[in-house]
C-alpha positions as CSV (number, residue, x, y, z in Angstrom):
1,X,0.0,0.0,0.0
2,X,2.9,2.7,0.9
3,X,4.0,2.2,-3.0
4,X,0.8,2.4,-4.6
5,X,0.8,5.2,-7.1
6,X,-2.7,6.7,-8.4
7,X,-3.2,6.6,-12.1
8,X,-4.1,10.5,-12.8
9,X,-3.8,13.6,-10.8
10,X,-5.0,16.9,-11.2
11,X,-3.2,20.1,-9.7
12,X,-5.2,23.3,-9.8
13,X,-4.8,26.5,-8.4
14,X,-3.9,30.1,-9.8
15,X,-0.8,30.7,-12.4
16,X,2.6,31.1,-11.4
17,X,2.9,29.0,-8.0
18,X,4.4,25.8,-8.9
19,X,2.1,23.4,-10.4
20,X,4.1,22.4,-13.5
21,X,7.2,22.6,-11.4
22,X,5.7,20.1,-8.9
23,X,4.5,17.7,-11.2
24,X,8.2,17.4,-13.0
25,X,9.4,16.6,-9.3
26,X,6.9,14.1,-8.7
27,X,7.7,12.6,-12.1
28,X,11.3,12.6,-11.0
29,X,10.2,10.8,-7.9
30,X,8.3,7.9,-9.5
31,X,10.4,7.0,-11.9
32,X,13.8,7.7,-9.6
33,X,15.4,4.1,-9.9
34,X,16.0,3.8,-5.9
35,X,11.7,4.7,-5.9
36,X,9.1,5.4,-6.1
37,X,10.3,7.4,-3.3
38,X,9.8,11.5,-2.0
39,X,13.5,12.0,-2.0
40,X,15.1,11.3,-5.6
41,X,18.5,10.6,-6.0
42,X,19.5,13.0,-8.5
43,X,22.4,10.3,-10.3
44,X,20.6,7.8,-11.6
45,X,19.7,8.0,-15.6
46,X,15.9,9.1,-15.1
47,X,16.8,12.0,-12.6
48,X,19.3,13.6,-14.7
49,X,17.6,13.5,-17.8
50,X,14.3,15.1,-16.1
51,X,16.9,17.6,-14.8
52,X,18.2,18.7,-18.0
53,X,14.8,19.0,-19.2
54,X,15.3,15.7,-22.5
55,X,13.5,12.9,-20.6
56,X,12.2,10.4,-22.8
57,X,9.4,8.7,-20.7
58,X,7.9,12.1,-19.4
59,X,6.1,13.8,-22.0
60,X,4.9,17.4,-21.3
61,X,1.8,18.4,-23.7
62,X,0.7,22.0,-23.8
63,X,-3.1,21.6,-23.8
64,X,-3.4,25.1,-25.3
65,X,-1.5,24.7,-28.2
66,X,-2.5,20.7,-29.1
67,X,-6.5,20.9,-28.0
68,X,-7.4,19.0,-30.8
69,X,-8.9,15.5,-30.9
70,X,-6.1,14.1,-33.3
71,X,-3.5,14.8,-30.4
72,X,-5.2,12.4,-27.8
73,X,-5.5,9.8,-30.6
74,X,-2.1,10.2,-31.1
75,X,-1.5,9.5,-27.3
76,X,-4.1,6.6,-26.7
77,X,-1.9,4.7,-29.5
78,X,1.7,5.8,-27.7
79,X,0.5,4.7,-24.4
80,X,0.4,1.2,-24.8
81,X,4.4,1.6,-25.6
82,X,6.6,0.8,-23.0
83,X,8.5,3.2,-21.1
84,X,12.5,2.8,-22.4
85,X,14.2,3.1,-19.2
86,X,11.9,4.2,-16.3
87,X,9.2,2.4,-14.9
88,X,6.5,4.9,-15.5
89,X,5.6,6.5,-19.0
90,X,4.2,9.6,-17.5
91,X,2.0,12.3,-19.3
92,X,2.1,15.9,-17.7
93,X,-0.6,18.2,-19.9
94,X,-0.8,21.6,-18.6
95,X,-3.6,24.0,-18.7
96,X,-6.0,20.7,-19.4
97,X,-9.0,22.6,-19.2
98,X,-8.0,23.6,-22.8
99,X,-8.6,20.6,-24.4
100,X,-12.2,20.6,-27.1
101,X,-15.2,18.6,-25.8
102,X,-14.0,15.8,-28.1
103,X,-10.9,15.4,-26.8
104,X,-11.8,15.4,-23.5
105,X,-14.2,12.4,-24.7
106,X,-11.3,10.4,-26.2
107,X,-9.3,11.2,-23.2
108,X,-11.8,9.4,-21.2
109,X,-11.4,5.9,-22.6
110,X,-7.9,6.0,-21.6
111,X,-8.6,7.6,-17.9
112,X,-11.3,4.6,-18.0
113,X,-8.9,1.7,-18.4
114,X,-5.6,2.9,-18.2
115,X,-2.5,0.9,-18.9
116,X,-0.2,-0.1,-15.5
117,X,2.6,1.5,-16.5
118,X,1.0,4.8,-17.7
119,X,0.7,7.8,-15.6
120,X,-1.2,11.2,-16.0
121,X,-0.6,14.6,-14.3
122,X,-3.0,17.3,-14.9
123,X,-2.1,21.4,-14.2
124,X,-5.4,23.5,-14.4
125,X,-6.0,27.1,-13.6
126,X,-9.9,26.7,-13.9
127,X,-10.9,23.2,-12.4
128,X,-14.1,24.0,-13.1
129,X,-13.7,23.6,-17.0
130,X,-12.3,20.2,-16.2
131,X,-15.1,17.8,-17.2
132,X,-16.9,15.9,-14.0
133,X,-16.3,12.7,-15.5
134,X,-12.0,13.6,-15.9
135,X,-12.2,14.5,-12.4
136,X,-13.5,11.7,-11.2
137,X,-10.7,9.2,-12.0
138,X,-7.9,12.1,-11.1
139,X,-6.6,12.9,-7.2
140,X,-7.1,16.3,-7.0
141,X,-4.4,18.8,-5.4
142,X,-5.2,22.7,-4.7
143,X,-2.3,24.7,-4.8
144,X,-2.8,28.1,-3.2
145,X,-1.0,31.8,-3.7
146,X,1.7,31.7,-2.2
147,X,2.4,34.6,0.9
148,X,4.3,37.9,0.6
149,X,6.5,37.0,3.4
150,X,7.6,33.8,1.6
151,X,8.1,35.3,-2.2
152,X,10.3,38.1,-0.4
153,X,12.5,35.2,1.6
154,X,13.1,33.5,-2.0
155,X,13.9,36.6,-3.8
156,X,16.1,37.3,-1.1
157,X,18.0,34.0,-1.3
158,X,18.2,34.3,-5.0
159,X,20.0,37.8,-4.6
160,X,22.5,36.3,-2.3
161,X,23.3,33.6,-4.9
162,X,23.6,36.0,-7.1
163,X,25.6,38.3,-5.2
164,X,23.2,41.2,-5.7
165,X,22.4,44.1,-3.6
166,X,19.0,45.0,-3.2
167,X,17.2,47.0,-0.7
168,X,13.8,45.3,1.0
169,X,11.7,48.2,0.1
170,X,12.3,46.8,-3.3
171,X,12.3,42.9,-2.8
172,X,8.8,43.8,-0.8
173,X,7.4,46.0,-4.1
174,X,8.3,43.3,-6.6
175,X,7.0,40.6,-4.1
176,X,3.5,42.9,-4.2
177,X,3.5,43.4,-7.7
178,X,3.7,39.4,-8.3
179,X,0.1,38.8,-6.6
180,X,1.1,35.7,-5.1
181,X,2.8,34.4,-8.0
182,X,6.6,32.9,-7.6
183,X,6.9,33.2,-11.4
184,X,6.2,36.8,-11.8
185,X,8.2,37.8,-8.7
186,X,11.3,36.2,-10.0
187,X,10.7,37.6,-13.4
188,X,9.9,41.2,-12.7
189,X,13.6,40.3,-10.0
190,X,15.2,39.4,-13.2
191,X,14.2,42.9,-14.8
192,X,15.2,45.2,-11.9
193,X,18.8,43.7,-11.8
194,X,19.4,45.6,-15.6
195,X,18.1,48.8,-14.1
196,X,19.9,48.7,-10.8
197,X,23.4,48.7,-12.3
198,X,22.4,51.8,-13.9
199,X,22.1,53.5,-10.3
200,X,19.0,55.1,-10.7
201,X,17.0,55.8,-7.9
202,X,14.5,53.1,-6.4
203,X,11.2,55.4,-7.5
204,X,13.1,54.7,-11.1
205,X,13.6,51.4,-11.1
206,X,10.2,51.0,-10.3
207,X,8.8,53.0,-12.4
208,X,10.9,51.0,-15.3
209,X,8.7,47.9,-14.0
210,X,5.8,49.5,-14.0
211,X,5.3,49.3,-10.2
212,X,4.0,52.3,-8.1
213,X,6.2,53.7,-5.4
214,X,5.5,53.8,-1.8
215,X,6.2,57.2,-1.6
216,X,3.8,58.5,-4.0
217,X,0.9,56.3,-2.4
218,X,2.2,58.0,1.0
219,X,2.1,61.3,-0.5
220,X,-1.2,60.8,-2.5
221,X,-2.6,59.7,1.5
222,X,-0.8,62.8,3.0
223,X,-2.7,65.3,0.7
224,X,-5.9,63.9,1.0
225,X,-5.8,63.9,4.9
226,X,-4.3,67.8,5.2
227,X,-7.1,68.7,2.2
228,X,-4.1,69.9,0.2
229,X,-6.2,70.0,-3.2
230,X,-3.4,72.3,-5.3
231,X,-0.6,69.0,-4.0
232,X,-3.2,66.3,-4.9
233,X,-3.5,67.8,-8.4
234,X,0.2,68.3,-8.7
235,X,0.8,64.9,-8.0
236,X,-1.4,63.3,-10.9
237,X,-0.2,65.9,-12.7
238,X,3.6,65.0,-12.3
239,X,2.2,61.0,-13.1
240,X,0.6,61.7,-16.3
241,X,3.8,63.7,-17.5
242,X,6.0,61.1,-16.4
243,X,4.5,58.3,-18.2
244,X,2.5,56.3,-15.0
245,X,-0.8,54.4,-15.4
246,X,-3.4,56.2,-13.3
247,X,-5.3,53.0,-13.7
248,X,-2.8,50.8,-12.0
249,X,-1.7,53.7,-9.6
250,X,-6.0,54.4,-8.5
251,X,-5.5,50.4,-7.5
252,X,-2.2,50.3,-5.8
253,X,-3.7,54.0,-3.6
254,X,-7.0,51.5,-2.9
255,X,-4.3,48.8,-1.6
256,X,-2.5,51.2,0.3
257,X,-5.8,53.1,2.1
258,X,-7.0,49.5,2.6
259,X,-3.7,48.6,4.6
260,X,-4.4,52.4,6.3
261,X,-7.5,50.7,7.4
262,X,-5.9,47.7,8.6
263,X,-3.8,50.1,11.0
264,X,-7.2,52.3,12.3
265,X,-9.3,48.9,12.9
266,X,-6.6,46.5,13.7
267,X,-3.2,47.9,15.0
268,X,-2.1,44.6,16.6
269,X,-2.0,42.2,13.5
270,X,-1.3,45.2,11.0
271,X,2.2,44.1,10.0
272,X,0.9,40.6,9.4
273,X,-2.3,41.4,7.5
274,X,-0.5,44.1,5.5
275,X,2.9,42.9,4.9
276,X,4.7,46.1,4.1
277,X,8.0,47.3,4.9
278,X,8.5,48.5,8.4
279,X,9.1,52.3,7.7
280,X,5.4,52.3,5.5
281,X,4.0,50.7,8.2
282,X,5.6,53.3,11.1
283,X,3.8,55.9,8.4
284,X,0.5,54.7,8.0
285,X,0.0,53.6,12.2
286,X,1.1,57.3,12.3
287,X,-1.2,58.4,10.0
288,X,-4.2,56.1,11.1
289,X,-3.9,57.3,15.1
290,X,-5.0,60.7,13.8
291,X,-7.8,59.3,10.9
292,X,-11.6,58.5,11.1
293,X,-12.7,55.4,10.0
294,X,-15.3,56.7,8.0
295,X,-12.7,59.2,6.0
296,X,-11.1,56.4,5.4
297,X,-14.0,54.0,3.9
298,X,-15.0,56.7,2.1
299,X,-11.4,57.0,0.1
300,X,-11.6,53.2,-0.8
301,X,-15.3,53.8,-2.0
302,X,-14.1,56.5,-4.0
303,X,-11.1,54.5,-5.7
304,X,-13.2,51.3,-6.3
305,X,-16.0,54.0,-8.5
306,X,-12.9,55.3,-9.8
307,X,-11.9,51.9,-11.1
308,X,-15.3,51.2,-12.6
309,X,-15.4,54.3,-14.4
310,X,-11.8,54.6,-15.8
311,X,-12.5,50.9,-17.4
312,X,-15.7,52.1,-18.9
313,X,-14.3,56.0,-20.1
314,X,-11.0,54.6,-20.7
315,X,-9.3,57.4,-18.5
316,X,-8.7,57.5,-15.4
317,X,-7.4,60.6,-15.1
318,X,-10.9,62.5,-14.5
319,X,-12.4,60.0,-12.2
320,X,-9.3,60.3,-10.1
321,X,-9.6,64.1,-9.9
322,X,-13.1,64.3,-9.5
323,X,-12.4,61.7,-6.6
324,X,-9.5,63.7,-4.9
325,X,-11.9,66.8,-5.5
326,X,-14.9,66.0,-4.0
327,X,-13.1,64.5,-0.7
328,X,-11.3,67.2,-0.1
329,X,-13.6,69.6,-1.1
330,X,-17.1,67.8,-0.7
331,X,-19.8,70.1,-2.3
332,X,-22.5,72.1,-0.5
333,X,-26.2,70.9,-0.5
334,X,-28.1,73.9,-1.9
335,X,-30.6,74.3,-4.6
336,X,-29.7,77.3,-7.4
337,X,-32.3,78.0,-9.3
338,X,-31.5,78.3,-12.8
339,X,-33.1,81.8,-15.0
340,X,-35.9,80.1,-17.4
341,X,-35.4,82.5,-19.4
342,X,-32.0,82.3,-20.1
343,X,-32.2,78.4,-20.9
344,X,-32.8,77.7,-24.5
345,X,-35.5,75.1,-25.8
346,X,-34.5,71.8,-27.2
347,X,-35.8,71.4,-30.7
348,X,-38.3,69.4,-31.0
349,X,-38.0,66.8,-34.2
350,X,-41.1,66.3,-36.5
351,X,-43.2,63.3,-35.4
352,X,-42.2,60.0,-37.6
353,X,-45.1,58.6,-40.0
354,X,-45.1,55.1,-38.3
355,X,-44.9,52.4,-40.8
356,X,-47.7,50.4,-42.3
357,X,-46.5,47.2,-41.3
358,X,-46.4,48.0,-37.2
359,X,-49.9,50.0,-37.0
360,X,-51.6,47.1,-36.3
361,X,-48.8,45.7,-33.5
362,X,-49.4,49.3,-31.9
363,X,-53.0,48.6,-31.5
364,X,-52.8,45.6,-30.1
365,X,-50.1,46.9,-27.8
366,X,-52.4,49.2,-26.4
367,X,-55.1,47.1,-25.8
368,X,-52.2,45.0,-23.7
369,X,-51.4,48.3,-21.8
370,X,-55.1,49.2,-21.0
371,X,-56.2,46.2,-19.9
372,X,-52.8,46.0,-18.0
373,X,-53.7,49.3,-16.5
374,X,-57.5,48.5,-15.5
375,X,-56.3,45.1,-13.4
376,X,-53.8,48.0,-11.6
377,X,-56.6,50.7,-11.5
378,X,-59.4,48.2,-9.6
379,X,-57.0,46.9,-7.3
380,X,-55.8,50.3,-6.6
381,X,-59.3,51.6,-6.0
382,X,-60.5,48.9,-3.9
383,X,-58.2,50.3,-0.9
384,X,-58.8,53.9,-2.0
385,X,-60.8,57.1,-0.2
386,X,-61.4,59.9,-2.6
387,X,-58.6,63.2,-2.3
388,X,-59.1,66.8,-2.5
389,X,-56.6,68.6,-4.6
390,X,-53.4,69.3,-2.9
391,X,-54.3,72.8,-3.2
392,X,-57.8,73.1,-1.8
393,X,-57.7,75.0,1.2
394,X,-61.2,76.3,2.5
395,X,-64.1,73.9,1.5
396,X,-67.1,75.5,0.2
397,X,-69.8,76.8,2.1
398,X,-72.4,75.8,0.3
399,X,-72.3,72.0,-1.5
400,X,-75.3,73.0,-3.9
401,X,-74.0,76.5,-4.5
402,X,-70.5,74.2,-6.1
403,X,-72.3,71.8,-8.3
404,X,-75.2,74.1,-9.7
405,X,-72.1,76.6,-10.9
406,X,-70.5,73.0,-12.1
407,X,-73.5,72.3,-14.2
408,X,-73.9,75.6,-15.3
409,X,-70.3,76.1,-16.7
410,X,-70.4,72.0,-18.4
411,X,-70.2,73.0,-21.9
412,X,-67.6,75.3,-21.2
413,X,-65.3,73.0,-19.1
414,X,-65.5,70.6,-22.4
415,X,-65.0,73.1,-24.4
416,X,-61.9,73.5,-22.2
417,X,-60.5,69.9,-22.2
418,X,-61.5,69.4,-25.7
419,X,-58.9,72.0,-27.1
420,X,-56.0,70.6,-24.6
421,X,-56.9,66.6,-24.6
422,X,-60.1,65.6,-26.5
423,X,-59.6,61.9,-26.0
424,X,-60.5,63.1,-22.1
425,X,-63.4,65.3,-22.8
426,X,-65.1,62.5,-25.5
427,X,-65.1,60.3,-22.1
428,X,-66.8,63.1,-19.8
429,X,-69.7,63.6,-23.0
430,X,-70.4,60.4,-21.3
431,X,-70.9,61.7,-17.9
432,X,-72.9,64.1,-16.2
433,X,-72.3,66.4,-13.2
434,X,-73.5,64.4,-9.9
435,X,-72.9,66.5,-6.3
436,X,-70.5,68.2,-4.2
437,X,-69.3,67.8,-1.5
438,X,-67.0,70.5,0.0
439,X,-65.0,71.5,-2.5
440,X,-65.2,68.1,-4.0
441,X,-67.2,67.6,-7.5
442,X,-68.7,63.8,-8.4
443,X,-68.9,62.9,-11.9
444,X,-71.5,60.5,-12.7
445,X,-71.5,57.6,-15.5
446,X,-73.9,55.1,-16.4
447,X,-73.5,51.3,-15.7
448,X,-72.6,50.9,-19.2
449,X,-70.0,53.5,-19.5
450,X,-68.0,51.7,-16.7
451,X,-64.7,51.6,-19.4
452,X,-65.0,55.5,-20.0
453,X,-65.1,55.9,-16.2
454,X,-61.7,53.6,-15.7
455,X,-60.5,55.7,-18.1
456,X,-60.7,59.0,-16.4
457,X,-59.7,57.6,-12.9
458,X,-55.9,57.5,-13.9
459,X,-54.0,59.4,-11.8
460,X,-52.7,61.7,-14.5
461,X,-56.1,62.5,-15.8
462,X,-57.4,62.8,-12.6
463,X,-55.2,66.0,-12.2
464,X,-55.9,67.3,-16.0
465,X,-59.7,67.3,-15.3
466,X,-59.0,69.2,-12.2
467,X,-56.8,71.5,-13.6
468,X,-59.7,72.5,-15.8
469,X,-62.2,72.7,-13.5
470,X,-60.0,74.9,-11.3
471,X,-59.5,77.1,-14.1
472,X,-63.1,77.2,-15.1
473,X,-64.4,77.7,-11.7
474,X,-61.5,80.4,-10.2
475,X,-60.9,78.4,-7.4
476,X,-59.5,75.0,-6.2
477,X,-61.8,72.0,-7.0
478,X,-61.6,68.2,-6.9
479,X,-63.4,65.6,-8.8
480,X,-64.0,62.0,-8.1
481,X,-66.1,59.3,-10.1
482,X,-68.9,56.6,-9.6
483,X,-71.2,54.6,-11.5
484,X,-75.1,55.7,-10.9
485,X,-78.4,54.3,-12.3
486,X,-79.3,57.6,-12.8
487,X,-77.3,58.9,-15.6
488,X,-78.7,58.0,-19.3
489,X,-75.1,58.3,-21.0
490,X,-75.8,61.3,-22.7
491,X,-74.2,61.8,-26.3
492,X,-74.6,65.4,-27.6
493,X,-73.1,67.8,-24.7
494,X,-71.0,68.6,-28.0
495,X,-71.4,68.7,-31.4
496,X,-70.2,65.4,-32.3
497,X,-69.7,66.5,-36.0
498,X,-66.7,69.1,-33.8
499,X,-64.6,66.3,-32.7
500,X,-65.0,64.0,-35.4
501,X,-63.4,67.2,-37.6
502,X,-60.6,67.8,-35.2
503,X,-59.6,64.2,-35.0
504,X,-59.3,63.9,-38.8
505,X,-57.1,66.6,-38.3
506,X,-54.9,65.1,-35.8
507,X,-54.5,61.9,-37.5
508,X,-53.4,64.2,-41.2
509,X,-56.1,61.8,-43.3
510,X,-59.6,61.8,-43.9
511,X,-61.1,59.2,-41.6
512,X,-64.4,56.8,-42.6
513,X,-67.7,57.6,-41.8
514,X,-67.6,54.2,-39.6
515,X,-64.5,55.3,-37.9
516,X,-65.8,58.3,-37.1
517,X,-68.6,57.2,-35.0
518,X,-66.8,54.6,-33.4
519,X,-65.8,56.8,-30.3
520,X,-63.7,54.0,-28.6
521,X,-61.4,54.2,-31.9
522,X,-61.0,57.5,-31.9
523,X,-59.7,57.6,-27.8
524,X,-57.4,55.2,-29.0
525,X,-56.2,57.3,-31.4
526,X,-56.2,60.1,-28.9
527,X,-54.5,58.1,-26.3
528,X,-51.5,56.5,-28.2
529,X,-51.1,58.5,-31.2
530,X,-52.2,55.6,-33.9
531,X,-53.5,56.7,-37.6
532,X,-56.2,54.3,-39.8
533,X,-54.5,51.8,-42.4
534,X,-56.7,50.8,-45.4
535,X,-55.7,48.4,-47.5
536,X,-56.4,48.5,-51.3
């Protein structure tokens, strides 16, 4: 059981922290010829031609670049070959999760019934585009980021290999910059060396990797703090002249006020949460002992809108400013009212003939939205109480006084609404003056006008009829609506042959007798702005 060796494994975790390193070891450890064992020998054949990278029973497959199903039929016939010399032929494919759906498939039959001497070693950065079924015949290893404290300890052994002087402020930048990554910190370490044997300052070198500086983010936190605005500017100015990403500089200032925040809400475990040099993190404790909380939640929600908005403008420069700006110099609550007058009027474009194709969709839109509307309108009234205008102030003294004046002045208060919205007053030629109530006015309808009436009750028309009747009247005047058995629907408070005119008008065509009459045709015309279609 201690030398029983699993078919397939699958390492996953994010780029740049060993996994295709790991699995060359553990190939060197399976086929070492004193194992399978965890400590290789390093002199046998199989070691030292894993070492020098020209092994001939450990083939490495970029899944990226040979995706394809014609490369896994090519390995289902190679692994029934023998290994040479080793006692494992072993198959390392990186970034698996490459591989097309049909691949995958023909990988499967192998996984399924794979030869003794055969092993696989999987390296993912996205497990979850490994197929359930190839993960069920793997052993699965997560590999994690690997800490700040631990890249800086390697790139500091590496400089003492290599003889190199470097300061930690810089071993601690680079190790930031590599997010975890062992790769990227000992590459980015392999392009400060060049720079420092030119002798340039530490802000240049790491500018030259595209790294911000501490001291700017200090600075950038200094300014902000002592509300020096004319500094702050100065200092993005000096950035965009000198070549920086704001971008990537807006990110590494959100890093550093985060770290600030670690030192206000948690002084004790700073150094350990924040893993900065010890003179940054003397600065920000500093710094933090004399900070609100809230100032400094408020800077990190700044930088993270500053960081959506710079992706979609594709600046950064005026989201950071504006940031900067209205933190230092947060603007006043006050209303200013604008001179009418002095603001000119949009132009209004002509109205667009609406095809002949979608006349007929609109119609049958709007009968969705009304009857859409009604279902909202009779909940709505069921838990209702009729209102007064906002405006009414002293009722009237007299109720009959109110709605004899109302039925006096009728005609006229069509008239009124006809000439502003005559889809509303052809409803009201269907109603009749009722009684008052205060300063109240009922409307009447008969039982069979109950759709006219659900018209008229929407909250915007509600407001137009009262307008009018305000207007009328010379004085403040609500309305509200009901259904009575004593109304006959009358039909001719108007000249009907007056509106039918006026709506050929509106609709630019001369309308049919029969579409004429039909009144509900002509409110919907009214309401949503439709025109008659004939068809020859």
């Amino acid at each position: 059981a201690k030398k029983h060796v699993h078919h397939a494994y699958i390492f996953s975790g994010p780029r740049g922290v060993g996994k295709t390193s790991l699995a060359r070891i553990f190939a060197t450890a399976l086929n070492c010829f004193q194992g399978p064992t965890v400590a290789p020998c390093g002199k046998c054949i199989s070691c030292i031609e894993i070492a020098k990278g020209t092994p001939l029973d450990v083939i490495e497959i970029d899944a990226a670049s040979n995706r394809g199903i014609d490369e896994m039929r090519v390995l289902r016939e190679n692994v029934s070959l023998s290994p040479t010399y080793s006692r494992y032929k072993i198959y390392i494919i990186d970034e698996v999760h490459m591989l097309s759906q049909d691949a995958f498939n023909a990988l499967l039959k192998t996984l399924e019934e794979p030869p003794a001497h055969v092993k696989f070693i999987f390296a993912t950065t996205h497990i979850h585009k490994v197929l359930p079924t190839i993960q069920s015949r793997c052993q699965k290893f997560q590999f994690n980021l690997v800490s700040l404290e631990l890249i800086v300890r390697k790139l500091k052994d590496i400089a003492r290999q290599e003889k190199l002087k470097i300061e930690d402020t810089l071993l601690y930048a680079v190790a930031r910059a590599a997010e975890g990554s062992i790769r990227d910190a000992e590459s980015l370490l392999d392009q400060l060396v060049p720079v420092m044997l030119q002798e340039g300052s530490n802000q240049d070198i790491l500018s030259f990797l595209g790294i911000v500086d501490e001291t700017s983010l200090n600075s950038a936190l200094e300014y902000l703090f002592t509300k020096d605005l004319d500094a702050a500017i100065a200092l993005i100015d000096t950035m965009v002249n000198n070549g920086k990403d704001l971008g990537t500089f807006s990110v590494a200032l959100m890093e550093h006020a985060r770290n600030l925040l670690l030192a206000k809400v948690s002084p004790k475990n700073f150094e350990r949460i924040a893993g900065i040099v010890p003179q940054t993190k003397e600065y920000l404790l500093k710094l933090a002992a004399g900070a609100q909380t809230g100032a400094i939640l408020n800077i990190i929600d700044s930088l993270i809108k500053v960081r959506e908005l710079s992706q979609r403008l594709n600046t950064a420069r005026i989201p950071l400013e504006l940031a900067f700006i209205k933190f230092i110099c947060p603007p006043q609550r006050q209303e200013i009212a604008p001179d009418a007058a002095a603001i000119p009027k949009a132009p209004v474009p002509p109205p667009a003939v609406p095809e002949l194709k979608k006349s007929f969709s609109r119609i049958t839109q709007a009968h969705k939205e009304i009857d859409a509307h009604f279902e909202e309108e009779e909940d709505a009234q069921k838990n209702s109480t009729p209102r007064a205008p906002k405006d009414v102030g002293v009722a009237c003294a007299n109720d009959d006084v109110l709605i004899v004046e109302v039925k006096e002045k009728w005609k006229e208060i069509l008239s009124d609404m006809q000439k502003k919205r005559a889809a509303i007053a052809s409803h009201l030629m269907l109603a009749e003056p009722h009684t008052s109530a205060g300063a109240v006015v009922t409307i009447a309808f008969a039982k069979r006008d109950y759709f006219h009436k659900e018209i008229v009750e929407g909250n915007k028309n509600v407001r137009f009829i009262e307008e009018i009747l305000s207007g009328v009247l010379g004085r403040p005047v609500g309305v509200k609506f009901i259904i009575s058995d004593d109304v006959q629907s009358p039909t001719q408070v108007m000249p009907h042959d007056q509106f039918s005119a006026q709506a050929e008008n509106r609709n630019g065509q001369q309308s049919s007798g029969a579409h004429a009459d039909n009144d509900f045709m002509n409110d919907l015309l009214d309401t949503f702005g439709g025109t008659f279609h004939t068809e020859s």
